[in-house]
C-alpha positions as CSV (number, residue, x, y, z in Angstrom):
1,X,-5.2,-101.5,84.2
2,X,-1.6,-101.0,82.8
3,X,-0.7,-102.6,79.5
4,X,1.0,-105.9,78.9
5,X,4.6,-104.6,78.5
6,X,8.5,-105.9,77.7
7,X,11.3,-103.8,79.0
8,X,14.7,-104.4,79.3
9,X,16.7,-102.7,81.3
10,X,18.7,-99.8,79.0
11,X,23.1,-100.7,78.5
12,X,23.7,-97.3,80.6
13,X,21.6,-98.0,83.7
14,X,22.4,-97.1,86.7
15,X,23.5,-100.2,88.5
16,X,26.8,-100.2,86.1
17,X,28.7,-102.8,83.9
18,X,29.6,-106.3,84.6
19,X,33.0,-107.8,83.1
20,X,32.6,-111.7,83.0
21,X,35.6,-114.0,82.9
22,X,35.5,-117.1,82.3
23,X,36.2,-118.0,86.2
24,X,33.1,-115.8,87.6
25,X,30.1,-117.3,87.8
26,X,27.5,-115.7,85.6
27,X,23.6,-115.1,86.4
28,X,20.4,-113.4,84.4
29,X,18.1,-111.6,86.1
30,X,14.3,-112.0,85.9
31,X,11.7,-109.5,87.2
32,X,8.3,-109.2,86.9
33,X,5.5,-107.3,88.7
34,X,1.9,-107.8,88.3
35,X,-1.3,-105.9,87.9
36,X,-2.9,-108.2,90.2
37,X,-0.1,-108.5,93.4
38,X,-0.4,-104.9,95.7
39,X,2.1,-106.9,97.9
40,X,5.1,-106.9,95.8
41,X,8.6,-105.0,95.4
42,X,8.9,-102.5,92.6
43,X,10.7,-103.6,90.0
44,X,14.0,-101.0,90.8
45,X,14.0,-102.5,94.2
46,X,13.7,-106.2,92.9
47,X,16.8,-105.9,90.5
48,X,18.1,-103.7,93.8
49,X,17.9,-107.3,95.7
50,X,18.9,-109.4,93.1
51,X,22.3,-107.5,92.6
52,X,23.1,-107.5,96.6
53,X,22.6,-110.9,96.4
54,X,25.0,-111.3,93.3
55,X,27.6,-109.4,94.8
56,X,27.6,-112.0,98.0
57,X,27.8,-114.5,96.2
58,X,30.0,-113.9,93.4
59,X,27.6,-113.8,90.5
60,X,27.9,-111.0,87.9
61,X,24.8,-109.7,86.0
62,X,25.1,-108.2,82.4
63,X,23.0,-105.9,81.5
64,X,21.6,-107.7,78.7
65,X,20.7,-110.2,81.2
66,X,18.4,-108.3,82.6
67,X,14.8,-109.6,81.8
68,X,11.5,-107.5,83.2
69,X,8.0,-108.1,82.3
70,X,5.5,-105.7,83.8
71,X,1.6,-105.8,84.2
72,X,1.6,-109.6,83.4
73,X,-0.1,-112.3,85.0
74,X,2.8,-114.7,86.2
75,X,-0.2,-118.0,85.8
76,X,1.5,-118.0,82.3
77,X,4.6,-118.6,80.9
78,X,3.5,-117.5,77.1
79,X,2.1,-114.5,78.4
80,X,4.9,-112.8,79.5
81,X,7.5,-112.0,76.7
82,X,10.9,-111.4,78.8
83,X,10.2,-114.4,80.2
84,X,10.1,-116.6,76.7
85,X,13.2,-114.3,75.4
86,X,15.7,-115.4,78.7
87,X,14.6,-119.1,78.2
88,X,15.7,-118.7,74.3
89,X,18.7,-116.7,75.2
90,X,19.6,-119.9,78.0
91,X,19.5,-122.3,75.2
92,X,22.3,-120.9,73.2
93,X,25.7,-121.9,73.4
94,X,27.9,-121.2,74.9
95,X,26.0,-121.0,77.8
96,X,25.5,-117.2,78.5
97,X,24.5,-117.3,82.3
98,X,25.1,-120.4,85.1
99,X,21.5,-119.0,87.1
100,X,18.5,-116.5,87.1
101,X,17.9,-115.1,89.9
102,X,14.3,-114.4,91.3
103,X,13.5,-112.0,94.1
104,X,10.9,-114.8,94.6
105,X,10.0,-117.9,93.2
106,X,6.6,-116.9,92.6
107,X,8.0,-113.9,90.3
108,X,9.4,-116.7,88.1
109,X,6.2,-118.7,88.0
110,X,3.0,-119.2,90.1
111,X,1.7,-122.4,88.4
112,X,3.7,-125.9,89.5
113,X,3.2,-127.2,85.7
114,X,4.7,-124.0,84.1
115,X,7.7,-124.1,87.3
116,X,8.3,-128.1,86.9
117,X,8.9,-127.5,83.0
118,X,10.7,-124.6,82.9
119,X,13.2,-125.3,85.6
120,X,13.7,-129.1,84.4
121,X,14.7,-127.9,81.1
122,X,17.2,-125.6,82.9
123,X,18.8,-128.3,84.3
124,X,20.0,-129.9,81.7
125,X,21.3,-126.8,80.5
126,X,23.4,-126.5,84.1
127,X,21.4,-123.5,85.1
128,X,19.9,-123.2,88.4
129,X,16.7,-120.7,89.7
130,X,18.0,-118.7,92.1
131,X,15.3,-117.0,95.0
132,X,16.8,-113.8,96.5
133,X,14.3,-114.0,99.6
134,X,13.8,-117.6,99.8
135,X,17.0,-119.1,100.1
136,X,17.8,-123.1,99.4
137,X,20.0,-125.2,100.3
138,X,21.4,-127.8,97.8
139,X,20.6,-131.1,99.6
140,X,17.8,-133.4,99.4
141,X,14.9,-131.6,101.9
142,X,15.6,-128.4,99.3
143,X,13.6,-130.5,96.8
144,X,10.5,-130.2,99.2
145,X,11.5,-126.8,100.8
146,X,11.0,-125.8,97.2
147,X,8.0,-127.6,96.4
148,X,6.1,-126.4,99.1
149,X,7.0,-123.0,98.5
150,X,5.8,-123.3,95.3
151,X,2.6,-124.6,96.6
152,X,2.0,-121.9,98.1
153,X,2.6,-119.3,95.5
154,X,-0.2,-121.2,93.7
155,X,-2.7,-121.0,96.7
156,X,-2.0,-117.2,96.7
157,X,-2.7,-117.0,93.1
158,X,-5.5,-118.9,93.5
159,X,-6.7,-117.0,96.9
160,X,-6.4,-113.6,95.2
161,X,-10.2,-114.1,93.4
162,X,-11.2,-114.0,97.0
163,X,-9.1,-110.6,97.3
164,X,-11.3,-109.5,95.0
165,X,-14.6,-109.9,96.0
166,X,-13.3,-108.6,99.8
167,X,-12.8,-105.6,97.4
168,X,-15.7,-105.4,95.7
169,X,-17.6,-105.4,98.8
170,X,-15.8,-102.5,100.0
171,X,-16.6,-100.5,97.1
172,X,-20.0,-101.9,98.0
173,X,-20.5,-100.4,101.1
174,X,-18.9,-97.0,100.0
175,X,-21.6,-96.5,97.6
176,X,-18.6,-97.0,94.3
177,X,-18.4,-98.0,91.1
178,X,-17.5,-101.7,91.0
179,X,-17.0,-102.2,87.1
180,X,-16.6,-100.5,83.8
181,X,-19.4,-97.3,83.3
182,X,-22.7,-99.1,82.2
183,X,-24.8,-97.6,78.8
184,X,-26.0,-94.6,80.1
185,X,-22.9,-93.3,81.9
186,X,-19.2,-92.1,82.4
187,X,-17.2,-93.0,85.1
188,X,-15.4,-90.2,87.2
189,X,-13.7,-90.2,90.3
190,X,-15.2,-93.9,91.3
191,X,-18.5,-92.5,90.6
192,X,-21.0,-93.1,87.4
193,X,-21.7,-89.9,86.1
194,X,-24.6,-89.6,83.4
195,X,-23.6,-89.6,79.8
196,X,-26.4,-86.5,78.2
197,X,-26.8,-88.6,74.4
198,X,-26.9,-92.1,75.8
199,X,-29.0,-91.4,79.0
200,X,-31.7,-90.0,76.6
201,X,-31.3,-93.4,74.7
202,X,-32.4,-95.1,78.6
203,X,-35.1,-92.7,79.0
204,X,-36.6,-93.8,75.9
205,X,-36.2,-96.7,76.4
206,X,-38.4,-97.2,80.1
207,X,-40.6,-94.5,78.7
208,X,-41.7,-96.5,75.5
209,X,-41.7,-100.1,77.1
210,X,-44.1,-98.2,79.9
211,X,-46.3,-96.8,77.0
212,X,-47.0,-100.3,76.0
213,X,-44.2,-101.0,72.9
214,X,-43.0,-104.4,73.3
215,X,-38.6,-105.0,73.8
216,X,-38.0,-106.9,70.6
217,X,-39.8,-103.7,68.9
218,X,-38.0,-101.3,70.9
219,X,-34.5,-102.8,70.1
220,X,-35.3,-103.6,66.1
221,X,-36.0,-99.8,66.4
222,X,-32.7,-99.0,68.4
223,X,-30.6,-101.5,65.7
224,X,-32.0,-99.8,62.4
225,X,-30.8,-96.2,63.8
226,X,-27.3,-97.8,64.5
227,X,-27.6,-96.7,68.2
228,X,-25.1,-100.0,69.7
229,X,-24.1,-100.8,73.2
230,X,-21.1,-99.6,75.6
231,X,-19.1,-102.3,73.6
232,X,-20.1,-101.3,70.1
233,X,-22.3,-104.5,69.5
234,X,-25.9,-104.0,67.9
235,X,-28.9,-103.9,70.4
236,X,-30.1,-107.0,70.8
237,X,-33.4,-107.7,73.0
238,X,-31.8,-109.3,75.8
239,X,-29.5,-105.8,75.7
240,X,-32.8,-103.9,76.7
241,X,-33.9,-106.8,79.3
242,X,-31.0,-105.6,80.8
243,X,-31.4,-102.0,80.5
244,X,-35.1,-102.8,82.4
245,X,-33.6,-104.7,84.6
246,X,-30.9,-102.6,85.9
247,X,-31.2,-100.2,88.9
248,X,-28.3,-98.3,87.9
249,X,-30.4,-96.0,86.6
250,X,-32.0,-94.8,89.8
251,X,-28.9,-94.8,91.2
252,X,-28.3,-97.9,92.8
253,X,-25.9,-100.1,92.5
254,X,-26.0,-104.2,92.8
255,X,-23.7,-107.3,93.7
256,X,-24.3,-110.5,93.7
257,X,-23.6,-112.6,96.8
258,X,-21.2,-114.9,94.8
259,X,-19.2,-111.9,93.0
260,X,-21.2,-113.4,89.4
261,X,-23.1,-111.2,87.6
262,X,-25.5,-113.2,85.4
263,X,-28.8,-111.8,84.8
264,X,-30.0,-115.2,86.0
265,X,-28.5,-114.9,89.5
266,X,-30.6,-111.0,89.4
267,X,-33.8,-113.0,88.8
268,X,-33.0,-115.5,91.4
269,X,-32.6,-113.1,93.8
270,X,-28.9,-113.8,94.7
271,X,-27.7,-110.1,95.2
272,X,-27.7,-106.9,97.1
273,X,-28.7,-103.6,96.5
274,X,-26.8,-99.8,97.9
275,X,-29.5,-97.2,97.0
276,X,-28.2,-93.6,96.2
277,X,-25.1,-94.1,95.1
278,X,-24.7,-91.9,92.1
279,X,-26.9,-89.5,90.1
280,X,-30.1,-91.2,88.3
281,X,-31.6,-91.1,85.2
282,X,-34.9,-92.2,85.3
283,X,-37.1,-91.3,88.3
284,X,-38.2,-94.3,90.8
285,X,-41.6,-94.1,89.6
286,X,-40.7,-94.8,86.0
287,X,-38.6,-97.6,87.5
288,X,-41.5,-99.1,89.5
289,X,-43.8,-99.1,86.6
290,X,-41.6,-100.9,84.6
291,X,-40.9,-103.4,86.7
292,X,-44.6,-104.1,87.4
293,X,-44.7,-104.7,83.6
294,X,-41.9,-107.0,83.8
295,X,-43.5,-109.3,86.0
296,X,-46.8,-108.9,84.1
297,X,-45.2,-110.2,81.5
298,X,-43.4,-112.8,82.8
299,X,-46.5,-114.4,84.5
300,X,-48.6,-113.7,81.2
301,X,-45.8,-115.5,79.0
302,X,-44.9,-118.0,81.4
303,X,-41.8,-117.4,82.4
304,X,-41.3,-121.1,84.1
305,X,-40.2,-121.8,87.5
306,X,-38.9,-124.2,85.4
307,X,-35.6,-124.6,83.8
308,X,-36.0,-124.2,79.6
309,X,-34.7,-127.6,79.8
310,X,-37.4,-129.2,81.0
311,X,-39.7,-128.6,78.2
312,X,-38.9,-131.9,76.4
313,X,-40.7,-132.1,73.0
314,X,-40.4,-134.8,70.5
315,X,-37.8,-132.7,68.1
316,X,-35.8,-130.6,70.7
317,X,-32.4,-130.4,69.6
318,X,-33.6,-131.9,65.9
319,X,-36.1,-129.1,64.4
320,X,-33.7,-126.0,62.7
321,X,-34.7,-122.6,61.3
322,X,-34.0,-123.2,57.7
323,X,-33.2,-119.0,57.5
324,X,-30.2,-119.6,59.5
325,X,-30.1,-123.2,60.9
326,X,-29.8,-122.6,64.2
327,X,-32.1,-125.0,66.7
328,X,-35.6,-123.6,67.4
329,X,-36.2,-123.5,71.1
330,X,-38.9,-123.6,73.5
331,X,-41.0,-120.3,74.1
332,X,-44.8,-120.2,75.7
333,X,-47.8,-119.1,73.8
334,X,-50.7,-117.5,74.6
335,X,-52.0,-120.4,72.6
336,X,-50.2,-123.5,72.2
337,X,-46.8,-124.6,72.9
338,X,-44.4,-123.7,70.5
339,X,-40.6,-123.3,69.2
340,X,-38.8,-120.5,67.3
341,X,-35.5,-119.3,66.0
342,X,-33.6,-117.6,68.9
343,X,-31.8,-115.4,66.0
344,X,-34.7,-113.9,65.1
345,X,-35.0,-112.6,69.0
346,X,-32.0,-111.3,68.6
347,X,-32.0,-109.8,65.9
348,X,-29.4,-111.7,63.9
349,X,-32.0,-113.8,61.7
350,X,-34.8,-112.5,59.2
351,X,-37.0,-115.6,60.1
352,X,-39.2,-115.6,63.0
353,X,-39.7,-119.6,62.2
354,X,-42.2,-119.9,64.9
355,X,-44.3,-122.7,65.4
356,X,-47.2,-124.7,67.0
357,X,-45.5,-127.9,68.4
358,X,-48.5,-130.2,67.8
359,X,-48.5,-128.5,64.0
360,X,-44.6,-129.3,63.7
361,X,-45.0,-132.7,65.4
362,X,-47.9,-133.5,63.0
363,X,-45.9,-132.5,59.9
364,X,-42.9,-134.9,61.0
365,X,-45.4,-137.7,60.9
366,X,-46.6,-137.5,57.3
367,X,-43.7,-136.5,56.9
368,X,-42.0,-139.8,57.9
369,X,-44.8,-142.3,56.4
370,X,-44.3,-140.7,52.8
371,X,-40.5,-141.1,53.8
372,X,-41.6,-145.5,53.7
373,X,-42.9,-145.1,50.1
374,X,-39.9,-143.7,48.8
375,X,-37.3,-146.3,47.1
376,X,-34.1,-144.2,46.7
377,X,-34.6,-142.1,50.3
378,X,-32.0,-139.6,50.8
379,X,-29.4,-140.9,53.4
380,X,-27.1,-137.9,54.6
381,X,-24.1,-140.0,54.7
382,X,-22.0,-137.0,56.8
383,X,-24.0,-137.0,59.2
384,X,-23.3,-135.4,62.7
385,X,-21.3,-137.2,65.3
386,X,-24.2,-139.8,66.7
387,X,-24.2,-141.7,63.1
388,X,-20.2,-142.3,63.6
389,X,-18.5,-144.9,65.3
390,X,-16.7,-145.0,68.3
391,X,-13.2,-145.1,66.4
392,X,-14.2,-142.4,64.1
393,X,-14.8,-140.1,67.2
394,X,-11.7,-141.6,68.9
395,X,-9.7,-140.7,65.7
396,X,-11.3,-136.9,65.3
397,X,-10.2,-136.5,68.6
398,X,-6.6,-137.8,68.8
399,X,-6.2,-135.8,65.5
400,X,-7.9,-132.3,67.0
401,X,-5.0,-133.2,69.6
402,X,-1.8,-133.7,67.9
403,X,-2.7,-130.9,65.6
404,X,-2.8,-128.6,68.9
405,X,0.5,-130.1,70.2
406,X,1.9,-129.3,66.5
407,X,0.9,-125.8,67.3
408,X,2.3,-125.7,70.3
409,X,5.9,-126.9,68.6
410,X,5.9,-123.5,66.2
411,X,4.9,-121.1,69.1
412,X,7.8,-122.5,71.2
413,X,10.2,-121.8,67.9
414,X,8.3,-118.5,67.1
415,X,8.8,-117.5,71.1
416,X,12.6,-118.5,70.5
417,X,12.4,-121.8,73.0
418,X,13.4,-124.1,70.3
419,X,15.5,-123.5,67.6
420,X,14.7,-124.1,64.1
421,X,16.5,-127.3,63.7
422,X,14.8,-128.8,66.6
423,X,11.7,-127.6,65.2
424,X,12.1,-129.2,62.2
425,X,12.6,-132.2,63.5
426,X,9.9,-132.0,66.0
427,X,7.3,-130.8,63.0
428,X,8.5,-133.7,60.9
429,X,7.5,-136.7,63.5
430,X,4.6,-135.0,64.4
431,X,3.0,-134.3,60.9
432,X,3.8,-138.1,60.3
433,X,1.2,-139.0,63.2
434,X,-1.0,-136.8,62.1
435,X,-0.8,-138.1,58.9
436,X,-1.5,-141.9,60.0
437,X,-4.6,-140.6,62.1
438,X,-6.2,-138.9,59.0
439,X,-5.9,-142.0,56.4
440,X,-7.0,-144.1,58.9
441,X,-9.9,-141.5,59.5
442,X,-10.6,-141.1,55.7
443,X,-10.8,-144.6,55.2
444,X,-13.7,-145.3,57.6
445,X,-15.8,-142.4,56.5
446,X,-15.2,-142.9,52.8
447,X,-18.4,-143.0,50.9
448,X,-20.6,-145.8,51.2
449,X,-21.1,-148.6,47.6
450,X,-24.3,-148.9,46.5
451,X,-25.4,-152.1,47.7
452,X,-24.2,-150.5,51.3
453,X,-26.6,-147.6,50.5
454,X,-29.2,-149.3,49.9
455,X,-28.6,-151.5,53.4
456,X,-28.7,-148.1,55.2
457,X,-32.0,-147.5,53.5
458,X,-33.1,-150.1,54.9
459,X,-32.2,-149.8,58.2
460,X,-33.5,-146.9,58.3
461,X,-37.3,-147.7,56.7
462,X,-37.1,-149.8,60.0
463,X,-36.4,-146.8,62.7
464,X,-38.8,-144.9,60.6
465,X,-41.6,-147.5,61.2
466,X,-40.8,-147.7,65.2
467,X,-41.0,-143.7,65.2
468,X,-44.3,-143.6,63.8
469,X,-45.6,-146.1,66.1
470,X,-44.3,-143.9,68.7
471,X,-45.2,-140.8,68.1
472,X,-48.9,-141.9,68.3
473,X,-48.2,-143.4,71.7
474,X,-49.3,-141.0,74.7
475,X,-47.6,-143.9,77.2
476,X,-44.1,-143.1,75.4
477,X,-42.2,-139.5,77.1
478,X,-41.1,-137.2,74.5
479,X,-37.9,-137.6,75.7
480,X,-37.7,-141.5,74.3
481,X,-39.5,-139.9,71.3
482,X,-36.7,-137.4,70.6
483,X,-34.0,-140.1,71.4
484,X,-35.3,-142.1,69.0
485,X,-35.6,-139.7,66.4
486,X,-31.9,-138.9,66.9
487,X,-30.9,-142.1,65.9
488,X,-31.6,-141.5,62.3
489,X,-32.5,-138.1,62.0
490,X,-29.5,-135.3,61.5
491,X,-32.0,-132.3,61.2
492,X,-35.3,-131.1,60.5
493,X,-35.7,-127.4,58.6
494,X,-38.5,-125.5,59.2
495,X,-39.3,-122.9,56.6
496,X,-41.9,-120.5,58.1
497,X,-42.4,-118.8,54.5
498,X,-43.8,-122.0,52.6
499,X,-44.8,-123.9,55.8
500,X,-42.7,-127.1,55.3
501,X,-40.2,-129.4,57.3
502,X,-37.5,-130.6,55.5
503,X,-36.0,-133.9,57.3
504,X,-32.6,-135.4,56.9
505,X,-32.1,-138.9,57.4
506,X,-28.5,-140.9,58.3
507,X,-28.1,-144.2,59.2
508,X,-25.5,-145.9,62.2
């Protein structure tokens, strides 16, 4: 893939000098190819086009007028640099240029919003968008002549994702690579070619899991050695799942039916394999033997038909790994149900923080009648967003997006669309909003008095007393148990080391 790149065309090129006077009319010229359009003029032969047509019709380009972007993405405008630099330069005055011409209007822009904006703002400067092959009149049906080609330029954008997966089946059924060289290998000549140190690193890796060592062992092992992925990222468990599970290293290769690649959509099923495609690095038997561990393990550790989501458990979504307070999650037991600290799979927490659920469960419930006895109970008063009202969200919210559209105001003056005093002025209104939103914010989540602390005590002394009752009841589903504890609960820290649940209470 070619670089993102700006170019403008050199004083001394070879389509010569333009004198303007102040009877010609004056035009810039905008070209842009793309990385991802195979269908599509070079950019010599645009500018080629685009000076014909200026010559006929008695426009005179400068060279400096001469905008190309190349290997950009026309679905947007802040993406292509030549692009951001001829709006700026269309701004000043005098008014350097009465057009830009377009070999076509999709080289300007393939997204309606970016085309409606851009072109309305040239208006009122009194330039016009020019297409060299689509030619408009200037009469009323031009407005939907225009529109619709426009349309269309979006549907092709659109349609080209489909161009891709036509592609990628090609490559398919020729046996080629269809993405970047996995671990393992080099790509050459649309071919994966093994890489001698890491293919050793894959050879291990089968041959221990066969001998019985178990993945998160394999990649704790793999991590403290500093041997990292393709990407440069530390091995990770799921990273060896994926070495297992890929049959790239017999030499196959496999697509998905819906061009996705999810590990998920491999387990379903949902793809196709080309055998002997490329030179292996692990023998078929190896392969086999693996997977028949795989699914011994999957069916031993109960891998679910089920969704994770549909383990619903009292504290789901409540319960944290005090280590690195990140949610415990579901995982089956040879034992008893229990939760623990994703992070820990993954190597990126020191905490295993795995529990029994009917320990953790039983814990919350002392937990909560000592929590009646106490006078002064500890209310987390910034509490997550189901303790705040409806306004309080409404303000967060309005605030997250004015602070955006003030973001938005500096890049346009960065990007030389605005100038400096109209982004002054435009900063100065908008901080003033901004402003007003965030007293107004501060005011309703300013600490509570005491005599209103003491209120939210109370109220929730009174939650606490309905969650006990139901989380003795069999005829209540955890799901209303955990929906009730969410109503004044903000989290639960489990500490694996001294075996104790920490719970923080809030109050609506």
């Amino acid at each position: 893939m070619s670089k993102e790149r700006c170019i403008f065309m050199p004083k001394n090129s070879n389509y010569g000098n333009y004198s303007n006077s102040d009877s010609t009319k004056r035009a810039a010229a905008y070209i842009r190819v793309s990385t991802d359009d195979q269908l599509e003029l070079s950019p010599d032969s645009q500018l080629k086009e685009i000076r014909a047509y200026a010559d006929r019709n008695g426009y005179t380009i400068a060279d400096e007028y001469i905008f190309h972007d190349d290997g950009i993405s026309g679905t947007s405008a802040k993406r292509r640099p030549a692009f951001m630099e001829m709006i700026a330069t269309a701004k000043k005055k005098p008014k350097p240029f009465d057009a830009i011409i377009v070999w076509k209007f999709s080289r300007f822009a393939r997204s309606r919003e970016d085309s409606i904006v851009f072109k309305s703002m040239l208006k009122k400067l009194g330039i016009s968008v020019i297409s060299v092959s689509e030619p408009i009149t200037d009469d009323k049906m031009s407005i939907i002549v225009e529109g619709l080609i426009e349309s269309m330029d979006e549907y092709y954008s659109a349609n080209l994702s489909e161009e891709v997966k036509r592609g990628m089946l090609e490559k398919f059924s020729r046996k080629q690579a269809m993405s970047a060289a996995p671990y393992g290998y080099r790509l050459e000549n649309k071919k994966y070619v093994p890489e001698p140190a890491e293919a050793e690193i894959i050879k291990e890796v089968f041959t221990r899991f066969v001998g019985g060592e178990t993945v998160w062992g394999i990649s704790k092992d793999l991590k403290a050695r500093g041997i990292k992925t393709k990407r440069g990222n530390i091995t990770e468990p799921r990273t060896i799942h994926y070495y297992l599970d890929n049959p790239v290293y017999i030499g196959s290769i496999r697509y998905t039916l819906d061009g996705g690649g999810s590990r998920q959509r491999y387990l379903d099923g949902n793809y196709m394999i080309q055998e002997d495609c490329h030179e292996p690095i692990i023998s078929k038997d190896l392969w086999n033997e693996a997977q028949k561990l795989i699914k011994k393990n999957r069916e031993i550790y109960g891998k679910s038909t089920k969704p994770v989501s549909y383990h619903e458990y009292a504290l789901k979504g409540i319960v944290k790994c005090a280590s690195c307070e990140h949610n415990l999650t579901y995982c089956s037991s040879k034992d008893a149900p229990r939760v623990q600290c994703p992070m820990y799979q993954h190597n990126k927490c020191d905490t295993s923080s795995s529990v029994r659920l009917d320990l953790l469960n039983e814990a919350l419930l002392l937990h909560l009648q000592e929590a009646l006895k106490d006078k002064n109970l500890n209310i987390d008063i910034s509490a997550d967003a189901s303790a705040k009202s409806s306004r309080e969200i409404q303000l967060e919210a309005e605030i997250k997006r004015e602070t955006a559209r003030l973001a938005r105001m500096k890049e346009a003056y960065l990007n030389g669309v605005d100038t400096i005093e109209e982004y002054k002025e435009n900063k100065s209104a908008q901080t003033k909003i901004i402003s007003r939103l965030e007293k107004e914010l501060k005011k309703l989540s300013s600490p509570p008095s005491d005599k209103e602390k003491q209120e939210k005590i109370k109220q929730v002394k009174t939650k606490i007393k309905t969650a006990i009752d139901a989380l003795q009841s069999t005829a209540i589903s955890e799901t209303e148990k955990n929906a009730l504890l969410k109503t004044f609960i903000s989290k639960a820290l489990y500490d694996s080391k001294t075996k104790t649940l920490t719970v923080y209470y809030y109050a609506q």
